[in-house]
LUMLUMZA-317051 format. One record per residue (C-alpha): residue number from 1; x, y, z. Coordinates in Angstrom, 3 decimals, m for minus. Layout:
N
(guza NUM,(X,Y,Z)) ...
//
This chain:
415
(guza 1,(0.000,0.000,0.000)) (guza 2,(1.565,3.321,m0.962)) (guza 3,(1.764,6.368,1.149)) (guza 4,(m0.774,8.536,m0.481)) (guza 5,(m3.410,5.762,m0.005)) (guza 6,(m2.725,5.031,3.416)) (guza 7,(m2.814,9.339,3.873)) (guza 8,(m6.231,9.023,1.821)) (guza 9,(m7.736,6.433,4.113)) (guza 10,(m6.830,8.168,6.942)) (guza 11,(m7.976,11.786,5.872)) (guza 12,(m11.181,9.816,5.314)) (guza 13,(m11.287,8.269,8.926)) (guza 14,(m10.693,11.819,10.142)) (guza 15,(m13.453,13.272,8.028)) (guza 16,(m16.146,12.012,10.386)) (guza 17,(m15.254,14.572,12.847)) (guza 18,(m17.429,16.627,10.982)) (guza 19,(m19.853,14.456,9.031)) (guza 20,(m21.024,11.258,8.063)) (guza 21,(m19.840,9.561,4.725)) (guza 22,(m22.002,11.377,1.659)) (guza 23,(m24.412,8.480,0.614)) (guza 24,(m23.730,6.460,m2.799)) (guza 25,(m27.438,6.117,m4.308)) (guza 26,(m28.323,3.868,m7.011)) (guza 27,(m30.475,6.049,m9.188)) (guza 28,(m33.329,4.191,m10.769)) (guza 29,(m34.317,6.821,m13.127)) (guza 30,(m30.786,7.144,m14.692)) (guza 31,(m30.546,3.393,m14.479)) (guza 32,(m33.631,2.803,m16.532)) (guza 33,(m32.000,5.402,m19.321)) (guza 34,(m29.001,4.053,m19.795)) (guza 35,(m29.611,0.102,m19.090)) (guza 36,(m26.611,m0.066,m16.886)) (guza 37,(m26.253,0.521,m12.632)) (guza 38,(m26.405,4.054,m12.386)) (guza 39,(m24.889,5.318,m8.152)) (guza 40,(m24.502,8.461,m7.383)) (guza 41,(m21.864,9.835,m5.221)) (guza 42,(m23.691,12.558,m3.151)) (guza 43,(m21.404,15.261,m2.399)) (guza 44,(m24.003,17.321,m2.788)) (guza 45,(m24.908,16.269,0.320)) (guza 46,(m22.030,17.185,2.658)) (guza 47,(m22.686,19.860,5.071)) (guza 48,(m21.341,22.601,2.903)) (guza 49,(m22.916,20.810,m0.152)) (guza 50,(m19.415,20.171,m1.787)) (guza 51,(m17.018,18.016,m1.548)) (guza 52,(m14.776,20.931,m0.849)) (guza 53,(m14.751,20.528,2.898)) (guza 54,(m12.833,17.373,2.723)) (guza 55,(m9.959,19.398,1.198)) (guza 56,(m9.766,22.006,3.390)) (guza 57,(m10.116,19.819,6.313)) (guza 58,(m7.077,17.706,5.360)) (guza 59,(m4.914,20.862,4.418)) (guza 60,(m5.946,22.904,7.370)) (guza 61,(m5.180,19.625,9.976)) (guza 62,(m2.229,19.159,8.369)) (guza 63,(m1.105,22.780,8.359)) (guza 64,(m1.365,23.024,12.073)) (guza 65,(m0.308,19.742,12.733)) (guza 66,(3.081,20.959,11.552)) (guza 67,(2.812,24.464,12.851)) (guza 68,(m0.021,24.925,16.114)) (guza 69,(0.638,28.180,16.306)) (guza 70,(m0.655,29.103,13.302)) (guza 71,(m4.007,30.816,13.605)) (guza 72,(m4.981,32.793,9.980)) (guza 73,(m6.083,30.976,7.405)) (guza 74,(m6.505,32.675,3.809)) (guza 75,(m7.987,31.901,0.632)) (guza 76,(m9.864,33.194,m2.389)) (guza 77,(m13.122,32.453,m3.482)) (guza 78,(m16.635,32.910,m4.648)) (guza 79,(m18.370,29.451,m4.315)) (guza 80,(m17.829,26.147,m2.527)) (guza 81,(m14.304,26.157,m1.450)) (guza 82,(m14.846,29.535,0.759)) (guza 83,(m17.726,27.535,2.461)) (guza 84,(m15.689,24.529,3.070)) (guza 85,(m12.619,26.990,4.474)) (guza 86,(m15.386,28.515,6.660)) (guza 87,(m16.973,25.571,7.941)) (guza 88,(m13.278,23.962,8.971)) (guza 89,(m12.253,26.965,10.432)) (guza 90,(m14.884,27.048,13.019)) (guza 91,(m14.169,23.295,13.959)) (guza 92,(m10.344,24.219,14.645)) (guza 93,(m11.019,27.618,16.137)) (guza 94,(m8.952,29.546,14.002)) (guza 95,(m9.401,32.758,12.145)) (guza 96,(m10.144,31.965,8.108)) (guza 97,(m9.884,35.173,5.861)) (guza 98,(m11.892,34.838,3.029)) (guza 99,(m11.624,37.391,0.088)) (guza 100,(m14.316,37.194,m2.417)) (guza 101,(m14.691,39.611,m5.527)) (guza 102,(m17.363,42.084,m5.150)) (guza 103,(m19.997,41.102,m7.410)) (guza 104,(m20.261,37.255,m5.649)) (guza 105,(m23.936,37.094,m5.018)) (guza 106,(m25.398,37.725,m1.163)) (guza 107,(m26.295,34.429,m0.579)) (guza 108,(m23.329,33.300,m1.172)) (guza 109,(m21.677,35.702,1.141)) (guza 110,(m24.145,35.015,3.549)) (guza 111,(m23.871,31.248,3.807)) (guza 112,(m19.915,31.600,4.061)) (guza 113,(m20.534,33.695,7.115)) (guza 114,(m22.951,31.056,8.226)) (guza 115,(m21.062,28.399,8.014)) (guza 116,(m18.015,30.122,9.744)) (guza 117,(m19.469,32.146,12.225)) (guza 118,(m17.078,34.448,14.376)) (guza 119,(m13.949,32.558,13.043)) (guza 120,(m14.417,34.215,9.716)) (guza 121,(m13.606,37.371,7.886)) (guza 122,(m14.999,38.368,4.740)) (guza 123,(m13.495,40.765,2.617)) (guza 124,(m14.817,41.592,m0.976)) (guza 125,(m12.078,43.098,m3.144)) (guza 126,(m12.415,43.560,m7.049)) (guza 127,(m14.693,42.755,m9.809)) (guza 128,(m12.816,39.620,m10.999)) (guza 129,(m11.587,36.427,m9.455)) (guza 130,(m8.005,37.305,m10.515)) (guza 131,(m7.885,40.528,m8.791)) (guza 132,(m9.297,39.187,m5.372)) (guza 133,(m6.882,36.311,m5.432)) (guza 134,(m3.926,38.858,m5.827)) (guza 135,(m5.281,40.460,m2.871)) (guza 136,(m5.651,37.335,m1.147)) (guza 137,(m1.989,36.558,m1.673)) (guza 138,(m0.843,39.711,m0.806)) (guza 139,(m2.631,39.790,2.553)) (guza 140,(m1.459,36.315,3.775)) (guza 141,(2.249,36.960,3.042)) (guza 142,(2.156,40.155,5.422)) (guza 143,(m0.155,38.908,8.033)) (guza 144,(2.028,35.802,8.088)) (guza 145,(m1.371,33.220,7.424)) (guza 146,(m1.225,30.150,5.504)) (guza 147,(m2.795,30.351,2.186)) (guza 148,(m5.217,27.763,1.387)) (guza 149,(m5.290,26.930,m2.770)) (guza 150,(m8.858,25.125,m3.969)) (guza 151,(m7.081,22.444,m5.389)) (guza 152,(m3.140,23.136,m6.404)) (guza 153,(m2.299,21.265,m2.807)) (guza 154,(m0.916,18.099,m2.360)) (guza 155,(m3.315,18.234,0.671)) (guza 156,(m6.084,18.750,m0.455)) (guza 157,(m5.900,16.503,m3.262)) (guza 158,(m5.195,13.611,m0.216)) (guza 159,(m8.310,15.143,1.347)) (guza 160,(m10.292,15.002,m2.179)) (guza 161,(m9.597,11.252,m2.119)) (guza 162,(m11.620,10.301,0.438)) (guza 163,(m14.260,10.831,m1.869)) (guza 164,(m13.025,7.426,m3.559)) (guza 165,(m12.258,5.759,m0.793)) (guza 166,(m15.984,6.081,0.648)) (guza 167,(m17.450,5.183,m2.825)) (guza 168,(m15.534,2.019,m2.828)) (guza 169,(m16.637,0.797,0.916)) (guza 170,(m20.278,1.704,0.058)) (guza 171,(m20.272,0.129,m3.392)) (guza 172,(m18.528,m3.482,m2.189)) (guza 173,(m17.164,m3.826,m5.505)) (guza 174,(m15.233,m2.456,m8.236)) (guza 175,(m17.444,0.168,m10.445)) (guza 176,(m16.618,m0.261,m14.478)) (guza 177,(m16.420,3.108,m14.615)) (guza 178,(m16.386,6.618,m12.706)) (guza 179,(m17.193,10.086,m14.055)) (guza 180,(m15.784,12.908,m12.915)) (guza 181,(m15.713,16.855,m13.322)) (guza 182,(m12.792,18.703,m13.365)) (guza 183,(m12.569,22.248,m12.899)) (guza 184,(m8.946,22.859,m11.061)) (guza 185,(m8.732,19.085,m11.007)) (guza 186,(m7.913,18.445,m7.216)) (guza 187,(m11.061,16.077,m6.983)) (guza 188,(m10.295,14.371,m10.188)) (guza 189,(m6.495,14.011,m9.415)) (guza 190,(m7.054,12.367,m6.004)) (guza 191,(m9.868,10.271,m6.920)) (guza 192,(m7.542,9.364,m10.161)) (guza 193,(m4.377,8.288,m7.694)) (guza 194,(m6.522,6.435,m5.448)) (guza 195,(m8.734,4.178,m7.805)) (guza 196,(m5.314,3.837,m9.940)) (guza 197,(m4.125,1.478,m6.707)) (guza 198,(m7.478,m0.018,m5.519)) (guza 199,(m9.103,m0.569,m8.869)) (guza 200,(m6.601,m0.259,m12.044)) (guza 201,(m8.938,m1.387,m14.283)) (guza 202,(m11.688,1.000,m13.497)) (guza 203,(m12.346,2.892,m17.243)) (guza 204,(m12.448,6.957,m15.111)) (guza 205,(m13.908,9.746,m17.549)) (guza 206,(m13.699,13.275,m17.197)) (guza 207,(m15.942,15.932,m18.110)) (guza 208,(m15.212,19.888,m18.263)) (guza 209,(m18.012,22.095,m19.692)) (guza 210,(m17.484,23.071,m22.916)) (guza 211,(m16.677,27.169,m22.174)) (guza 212,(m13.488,25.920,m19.682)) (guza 213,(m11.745,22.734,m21.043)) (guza 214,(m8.391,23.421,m19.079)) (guza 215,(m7.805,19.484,m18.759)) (guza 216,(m8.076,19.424,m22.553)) (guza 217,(m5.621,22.196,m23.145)) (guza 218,(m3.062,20.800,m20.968)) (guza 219,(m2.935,17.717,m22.194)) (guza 220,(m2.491,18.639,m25.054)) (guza 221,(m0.003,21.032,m24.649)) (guza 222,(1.957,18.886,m22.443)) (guza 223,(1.718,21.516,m19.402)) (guza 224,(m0.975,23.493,m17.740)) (guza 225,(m2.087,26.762,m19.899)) (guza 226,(m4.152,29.822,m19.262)) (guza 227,(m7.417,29.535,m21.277)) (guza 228,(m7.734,32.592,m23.150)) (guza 229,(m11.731,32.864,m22.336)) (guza 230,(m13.975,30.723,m19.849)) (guza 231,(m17.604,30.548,m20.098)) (guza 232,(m18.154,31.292,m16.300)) (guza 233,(m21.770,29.438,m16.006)) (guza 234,(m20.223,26.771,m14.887)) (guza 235,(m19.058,28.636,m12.129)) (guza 236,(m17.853,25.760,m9.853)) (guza 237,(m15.628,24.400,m12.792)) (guza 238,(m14.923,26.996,m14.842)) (guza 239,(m10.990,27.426,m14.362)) (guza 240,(m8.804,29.474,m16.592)) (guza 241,(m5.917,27.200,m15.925)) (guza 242,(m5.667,23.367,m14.350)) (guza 243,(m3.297,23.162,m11.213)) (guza 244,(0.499,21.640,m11.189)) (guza 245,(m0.313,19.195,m8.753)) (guza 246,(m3.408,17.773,m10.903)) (guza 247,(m1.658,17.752,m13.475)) (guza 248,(1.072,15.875,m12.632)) (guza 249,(m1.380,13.123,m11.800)) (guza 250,(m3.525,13.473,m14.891)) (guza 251,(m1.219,14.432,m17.142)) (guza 252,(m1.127,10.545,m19.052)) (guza 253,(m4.843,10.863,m19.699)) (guza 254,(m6.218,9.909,m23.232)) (guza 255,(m7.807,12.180,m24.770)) (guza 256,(m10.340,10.107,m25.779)) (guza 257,(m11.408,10.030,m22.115)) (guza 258,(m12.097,13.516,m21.835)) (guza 259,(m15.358,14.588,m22.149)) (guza 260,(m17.183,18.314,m22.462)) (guza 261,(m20.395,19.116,m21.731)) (guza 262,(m22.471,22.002,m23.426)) (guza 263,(m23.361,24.526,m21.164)) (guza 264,(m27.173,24.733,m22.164)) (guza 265,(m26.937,20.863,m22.340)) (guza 266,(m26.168,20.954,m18.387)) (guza 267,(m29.131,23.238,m18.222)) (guza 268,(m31.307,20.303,m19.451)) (guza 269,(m29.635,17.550,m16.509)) (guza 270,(m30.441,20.297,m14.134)) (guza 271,(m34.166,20.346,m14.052)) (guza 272,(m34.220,16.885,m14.925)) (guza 273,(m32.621,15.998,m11.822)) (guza 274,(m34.408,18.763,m10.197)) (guza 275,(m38.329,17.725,m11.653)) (guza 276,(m37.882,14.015,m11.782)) (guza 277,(m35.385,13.602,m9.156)) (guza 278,(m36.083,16.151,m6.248)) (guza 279,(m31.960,16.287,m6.593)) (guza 280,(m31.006,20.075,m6.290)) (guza 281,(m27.441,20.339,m8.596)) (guza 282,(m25.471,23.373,m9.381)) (guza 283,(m24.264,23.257,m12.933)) (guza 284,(m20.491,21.762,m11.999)) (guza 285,(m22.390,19.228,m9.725)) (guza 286,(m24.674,18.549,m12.678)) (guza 287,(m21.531,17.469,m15.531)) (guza 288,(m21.111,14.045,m14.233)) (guza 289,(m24.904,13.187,m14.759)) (guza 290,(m24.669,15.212,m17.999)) (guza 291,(m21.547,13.260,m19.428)) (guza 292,(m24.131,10.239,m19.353)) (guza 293,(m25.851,11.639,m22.701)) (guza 294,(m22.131,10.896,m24.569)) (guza 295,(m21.606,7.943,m22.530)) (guza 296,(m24.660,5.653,m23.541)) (guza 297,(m23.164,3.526,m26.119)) (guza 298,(m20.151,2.467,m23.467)) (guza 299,(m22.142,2.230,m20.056)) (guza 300,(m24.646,m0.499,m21.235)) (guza 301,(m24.689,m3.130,m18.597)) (guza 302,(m21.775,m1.510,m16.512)) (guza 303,(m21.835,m0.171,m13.130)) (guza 304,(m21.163,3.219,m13.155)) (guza 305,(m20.657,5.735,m10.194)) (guza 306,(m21.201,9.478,m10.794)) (guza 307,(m19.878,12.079,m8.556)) (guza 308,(m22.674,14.926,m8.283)) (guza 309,(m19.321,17.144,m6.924)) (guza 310,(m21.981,19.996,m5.707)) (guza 311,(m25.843,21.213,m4.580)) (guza 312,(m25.267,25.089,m3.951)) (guza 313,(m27.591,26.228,m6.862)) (guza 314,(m29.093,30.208,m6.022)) (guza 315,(m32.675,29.545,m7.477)) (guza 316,(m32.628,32.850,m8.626)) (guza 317,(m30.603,31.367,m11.244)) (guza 318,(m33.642,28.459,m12.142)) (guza 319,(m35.544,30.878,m14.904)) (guza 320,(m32.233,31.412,m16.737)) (guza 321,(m31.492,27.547,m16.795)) (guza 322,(m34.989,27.090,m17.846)) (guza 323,(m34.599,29.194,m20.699)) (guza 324,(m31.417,27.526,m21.447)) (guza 325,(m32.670,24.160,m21.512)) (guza 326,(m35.571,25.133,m23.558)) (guza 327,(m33.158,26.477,m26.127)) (guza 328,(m30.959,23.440,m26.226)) (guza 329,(m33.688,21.386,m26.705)) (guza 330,(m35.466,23.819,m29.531)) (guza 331,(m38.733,24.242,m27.454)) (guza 332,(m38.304,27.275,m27.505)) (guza 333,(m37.115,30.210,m30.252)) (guza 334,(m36.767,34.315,m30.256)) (guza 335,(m37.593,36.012,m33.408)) (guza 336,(m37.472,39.013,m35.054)) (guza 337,(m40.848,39.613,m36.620)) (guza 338,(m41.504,42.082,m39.614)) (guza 339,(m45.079,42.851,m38.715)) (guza 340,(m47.058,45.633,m41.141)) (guza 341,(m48.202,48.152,m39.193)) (guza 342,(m52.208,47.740,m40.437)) (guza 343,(m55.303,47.350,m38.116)) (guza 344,(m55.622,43.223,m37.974)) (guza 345,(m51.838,42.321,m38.643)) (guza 346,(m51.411,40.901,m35.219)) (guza 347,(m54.521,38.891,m35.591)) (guza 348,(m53.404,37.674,m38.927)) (guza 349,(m49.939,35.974,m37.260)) (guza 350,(m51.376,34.541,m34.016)) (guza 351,(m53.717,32.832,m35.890)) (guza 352,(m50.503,31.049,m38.167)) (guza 353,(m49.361,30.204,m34.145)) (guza 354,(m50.580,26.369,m33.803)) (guza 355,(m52.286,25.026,m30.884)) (guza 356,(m49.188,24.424,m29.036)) (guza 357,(m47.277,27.317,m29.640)) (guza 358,(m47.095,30.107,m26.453)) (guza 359,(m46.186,33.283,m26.979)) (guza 360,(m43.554,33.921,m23.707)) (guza 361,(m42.133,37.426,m24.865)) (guza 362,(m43.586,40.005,m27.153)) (guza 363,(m42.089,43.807,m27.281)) (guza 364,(m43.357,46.189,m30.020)) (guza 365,(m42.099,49.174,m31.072)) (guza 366,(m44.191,51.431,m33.219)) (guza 367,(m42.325,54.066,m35.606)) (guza 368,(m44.342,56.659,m37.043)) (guza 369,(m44.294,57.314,m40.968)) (guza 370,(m43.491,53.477,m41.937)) (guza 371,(m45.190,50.355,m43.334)) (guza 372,(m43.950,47.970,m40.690)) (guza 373,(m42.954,47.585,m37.460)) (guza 374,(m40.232,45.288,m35.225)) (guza 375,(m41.553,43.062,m33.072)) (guza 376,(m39.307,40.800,m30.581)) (guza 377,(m41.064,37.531,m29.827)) (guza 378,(m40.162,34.755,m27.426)) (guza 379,(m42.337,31.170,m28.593)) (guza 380,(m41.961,28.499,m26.333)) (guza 381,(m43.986,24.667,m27.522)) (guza 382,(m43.706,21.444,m26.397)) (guza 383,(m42.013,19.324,m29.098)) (guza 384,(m39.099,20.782,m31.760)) (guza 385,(m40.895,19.855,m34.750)) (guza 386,(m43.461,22.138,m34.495)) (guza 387,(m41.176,25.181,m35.086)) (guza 388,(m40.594,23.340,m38.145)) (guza 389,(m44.373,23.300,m39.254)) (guza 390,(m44.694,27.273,m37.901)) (guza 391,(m41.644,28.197,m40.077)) (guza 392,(m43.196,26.409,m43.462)) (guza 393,(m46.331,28.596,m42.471)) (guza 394,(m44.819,31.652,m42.017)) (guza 395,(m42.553,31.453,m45.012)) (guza 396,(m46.290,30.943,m47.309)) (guza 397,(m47.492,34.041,m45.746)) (guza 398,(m46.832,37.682,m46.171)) (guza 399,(m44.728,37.793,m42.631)) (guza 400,(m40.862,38.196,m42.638)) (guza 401,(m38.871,37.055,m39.605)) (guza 402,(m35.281,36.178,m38.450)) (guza 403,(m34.754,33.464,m36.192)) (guza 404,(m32.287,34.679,m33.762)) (guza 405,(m31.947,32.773,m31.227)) (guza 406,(m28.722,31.112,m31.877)) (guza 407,(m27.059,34.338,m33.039)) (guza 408,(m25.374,35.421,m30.109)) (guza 409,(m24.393,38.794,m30.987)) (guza 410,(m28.002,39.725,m31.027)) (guza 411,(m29.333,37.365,m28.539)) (guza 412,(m27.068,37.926,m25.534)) (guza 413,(m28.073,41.800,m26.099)) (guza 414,(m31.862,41.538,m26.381)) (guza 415,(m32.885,37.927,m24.775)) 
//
């Protein structure tokens, strides 16, 4: 037994000082789908609803195992690993300093102060991630703390492991395959390092969303690179840049065992999960489940464990992933209606609308001294093909319209 098993089976003993072992679920639904043995891995479930915590606790125990006098802990961030900081540092009593860019939403701030009470300082610096981290940085080297990275840590990798090494006691038997997301890749490099030892011949997978594919660009680089854009939906993978340490585990992967997921296509596993389910995912929790939609050909009569890596979804974000997912699937379409500006006109086009066809937007502007007027229109239905039929109508009547809803120069601005 190598070191950095016995450290990962130990980090997962120690883990129970703060909660039980997240539950591995066989999911029926998913099951059914896909013909094979669907589990899910519940991190979701942890008391910060991230696996997260299991890093922190591993680095911070560590950290003042070596040193007991330290007592700042700093780090930078807008999500789940500034809840899991927060959360240890009120079970060790220390002080955790957690700088967060300005625009991270109030609940978010909120629940970080929750979770770490009296032991925690907040401080919001900048409008970007970068910026606050810089500040971050800058703050622990003069106040002498100990800076705590989300997942470039050889410690919290360890701690990240224990998500494998629970998954294997609960299942009783080697899976065929685990799915994993990557965003910084500490989860995916410990769970990789562990299995690699207990179960070689488990097939892993790993899925980034499509807007952040820093695993991808590594590997084939041959070294970590800065992403020139991310698509930051997927906030709680969407990383410019995958860590050294990850890397150095992951950086043999085939590429063929990468996997990206479509950002509206998440959308769609979402309230899936959410209406069928009663699972609450954020998006990064949700790219496991997702990858199953690529996977079906190759999971057929396997048992397969998918880590659902996060629950920390802000409904106030459910209407946008709605729409998403309505886009993705073509149920619904924005359009840019030509509409002659004479007394029955709008009458005229509703009555092309067929029976299943909702109008969900409609904004009409008026200009004196022409013909015709611009109208925006959202159409939501309930099956793709009947944008097909409303199209052939429209195009064999007197109405002129652009469909732009995948045109994203226009969209983003008006939708």
């Amino acid at each position: 037994m190598s070191d950095f098993l016995k450290k990962a089976r130990v980090a997962e003993q120690q883990m129970r000082a703060l909660f039980p072992a997240t539950p591995l679920q066989r999911n029926d639904h998913l099951s059914s789908i896909y013909g094979a043995e669907i589990w899910l891995k519940r991190e979701d479930l942890s008391p910060v609803r991230s696996y997260k915590i299991r890093g922190a606790l591993n680095a911070m125990g560590k950290a003042l195992a070596r040193d007991p006098a330290l007592e700042v802990f700093v780090c930078a961030s807008a999500g789940n690993h500034a809840q899991g900081v927060a959360y240890v540092s009120k079970h060790f009593g220390v002080k955790g300093v957690i700088f967060m860019p300005v625009t991270t939403p109030q609940q978010k701030i909120d629940k970080t102060r929750m979770f770490g009470g009296e032991n925690v300082e907040i401080r919001l610096v900048g409008d970007y991630f970068d910026a606050c981290l810089e500040a971050a940085q800058d703050y622990c080297k003069e106040a002498g703390g100990y800076f705590l990275s989300p997942f470039d840590d050889l410690d919290v990798i360890e701690g990240q492991a224990s998500v494998a090494a629970e998954m294997t006691a609960q299942l009783g038997r080697v899976p065929d395959m685990v799915v994993l997301p990557v965003g910084g890749g500490g989860l995916s490099a410990g769970v990789t390092r562990y299995m690699a030892e207990v179960a070689p011949g488990t097939d892993l997978r790993f899925v980034e969303p499509s807007g952040g594919q820093s695993l991808r660009a590594a590997l084939t680089e041959g070294h970590p690179v800065k992403l020139n854009h991310v698509d930051s939906f997927v906030d709680g993978a969407a990383v410019a840049q995958i860590g050294q340490h990850p890397f150095a585990v992951l950086k043999d992967t085939p590429l063929v065992k990468m996997l990206d997921a479509p950002e509206d296509r998440i959308c769609t596993t979402i309230i899936e999960m959410l209406n069928l389910e009663g699972i609450v995912l954020e998006p990064a929790g949700a790219l496991s489940v997702d990858a199953l939609k690529d996977l079906k050909d190759e999971v057929k009569g396997k048992t397969v464990v998918c880590v659902t890596s996060g629950g920390n979804f802000d409904f106030e974000r459910l209407p946008e992933v709605k729409e998403r997912a309505q886009r993705y699937m073509g149920i619904k379409k924005y359009l840019i209606l030509r509409l002659p500006q004479r007394p029955g006109a709008l009458k005229d086009f509703l009555n092309i609308l067929g029976p299943e066809d909702n109008i969900a937007r409609f904004e009409y502007m008026k200009k004196n001294a022409r013909n015709f007027g611009s109208v925006l229109i959202g159409i939501e239905t309930t099956e793709a093909a009947n944008f097909e039929a409303l199209f052939a109508r429209l195009e064999d009547s007197d109405f002129v319209y652009s469909d732009i809803t995948e045109d994203e120069s226009i969209a983003e601005f008006v939708i």
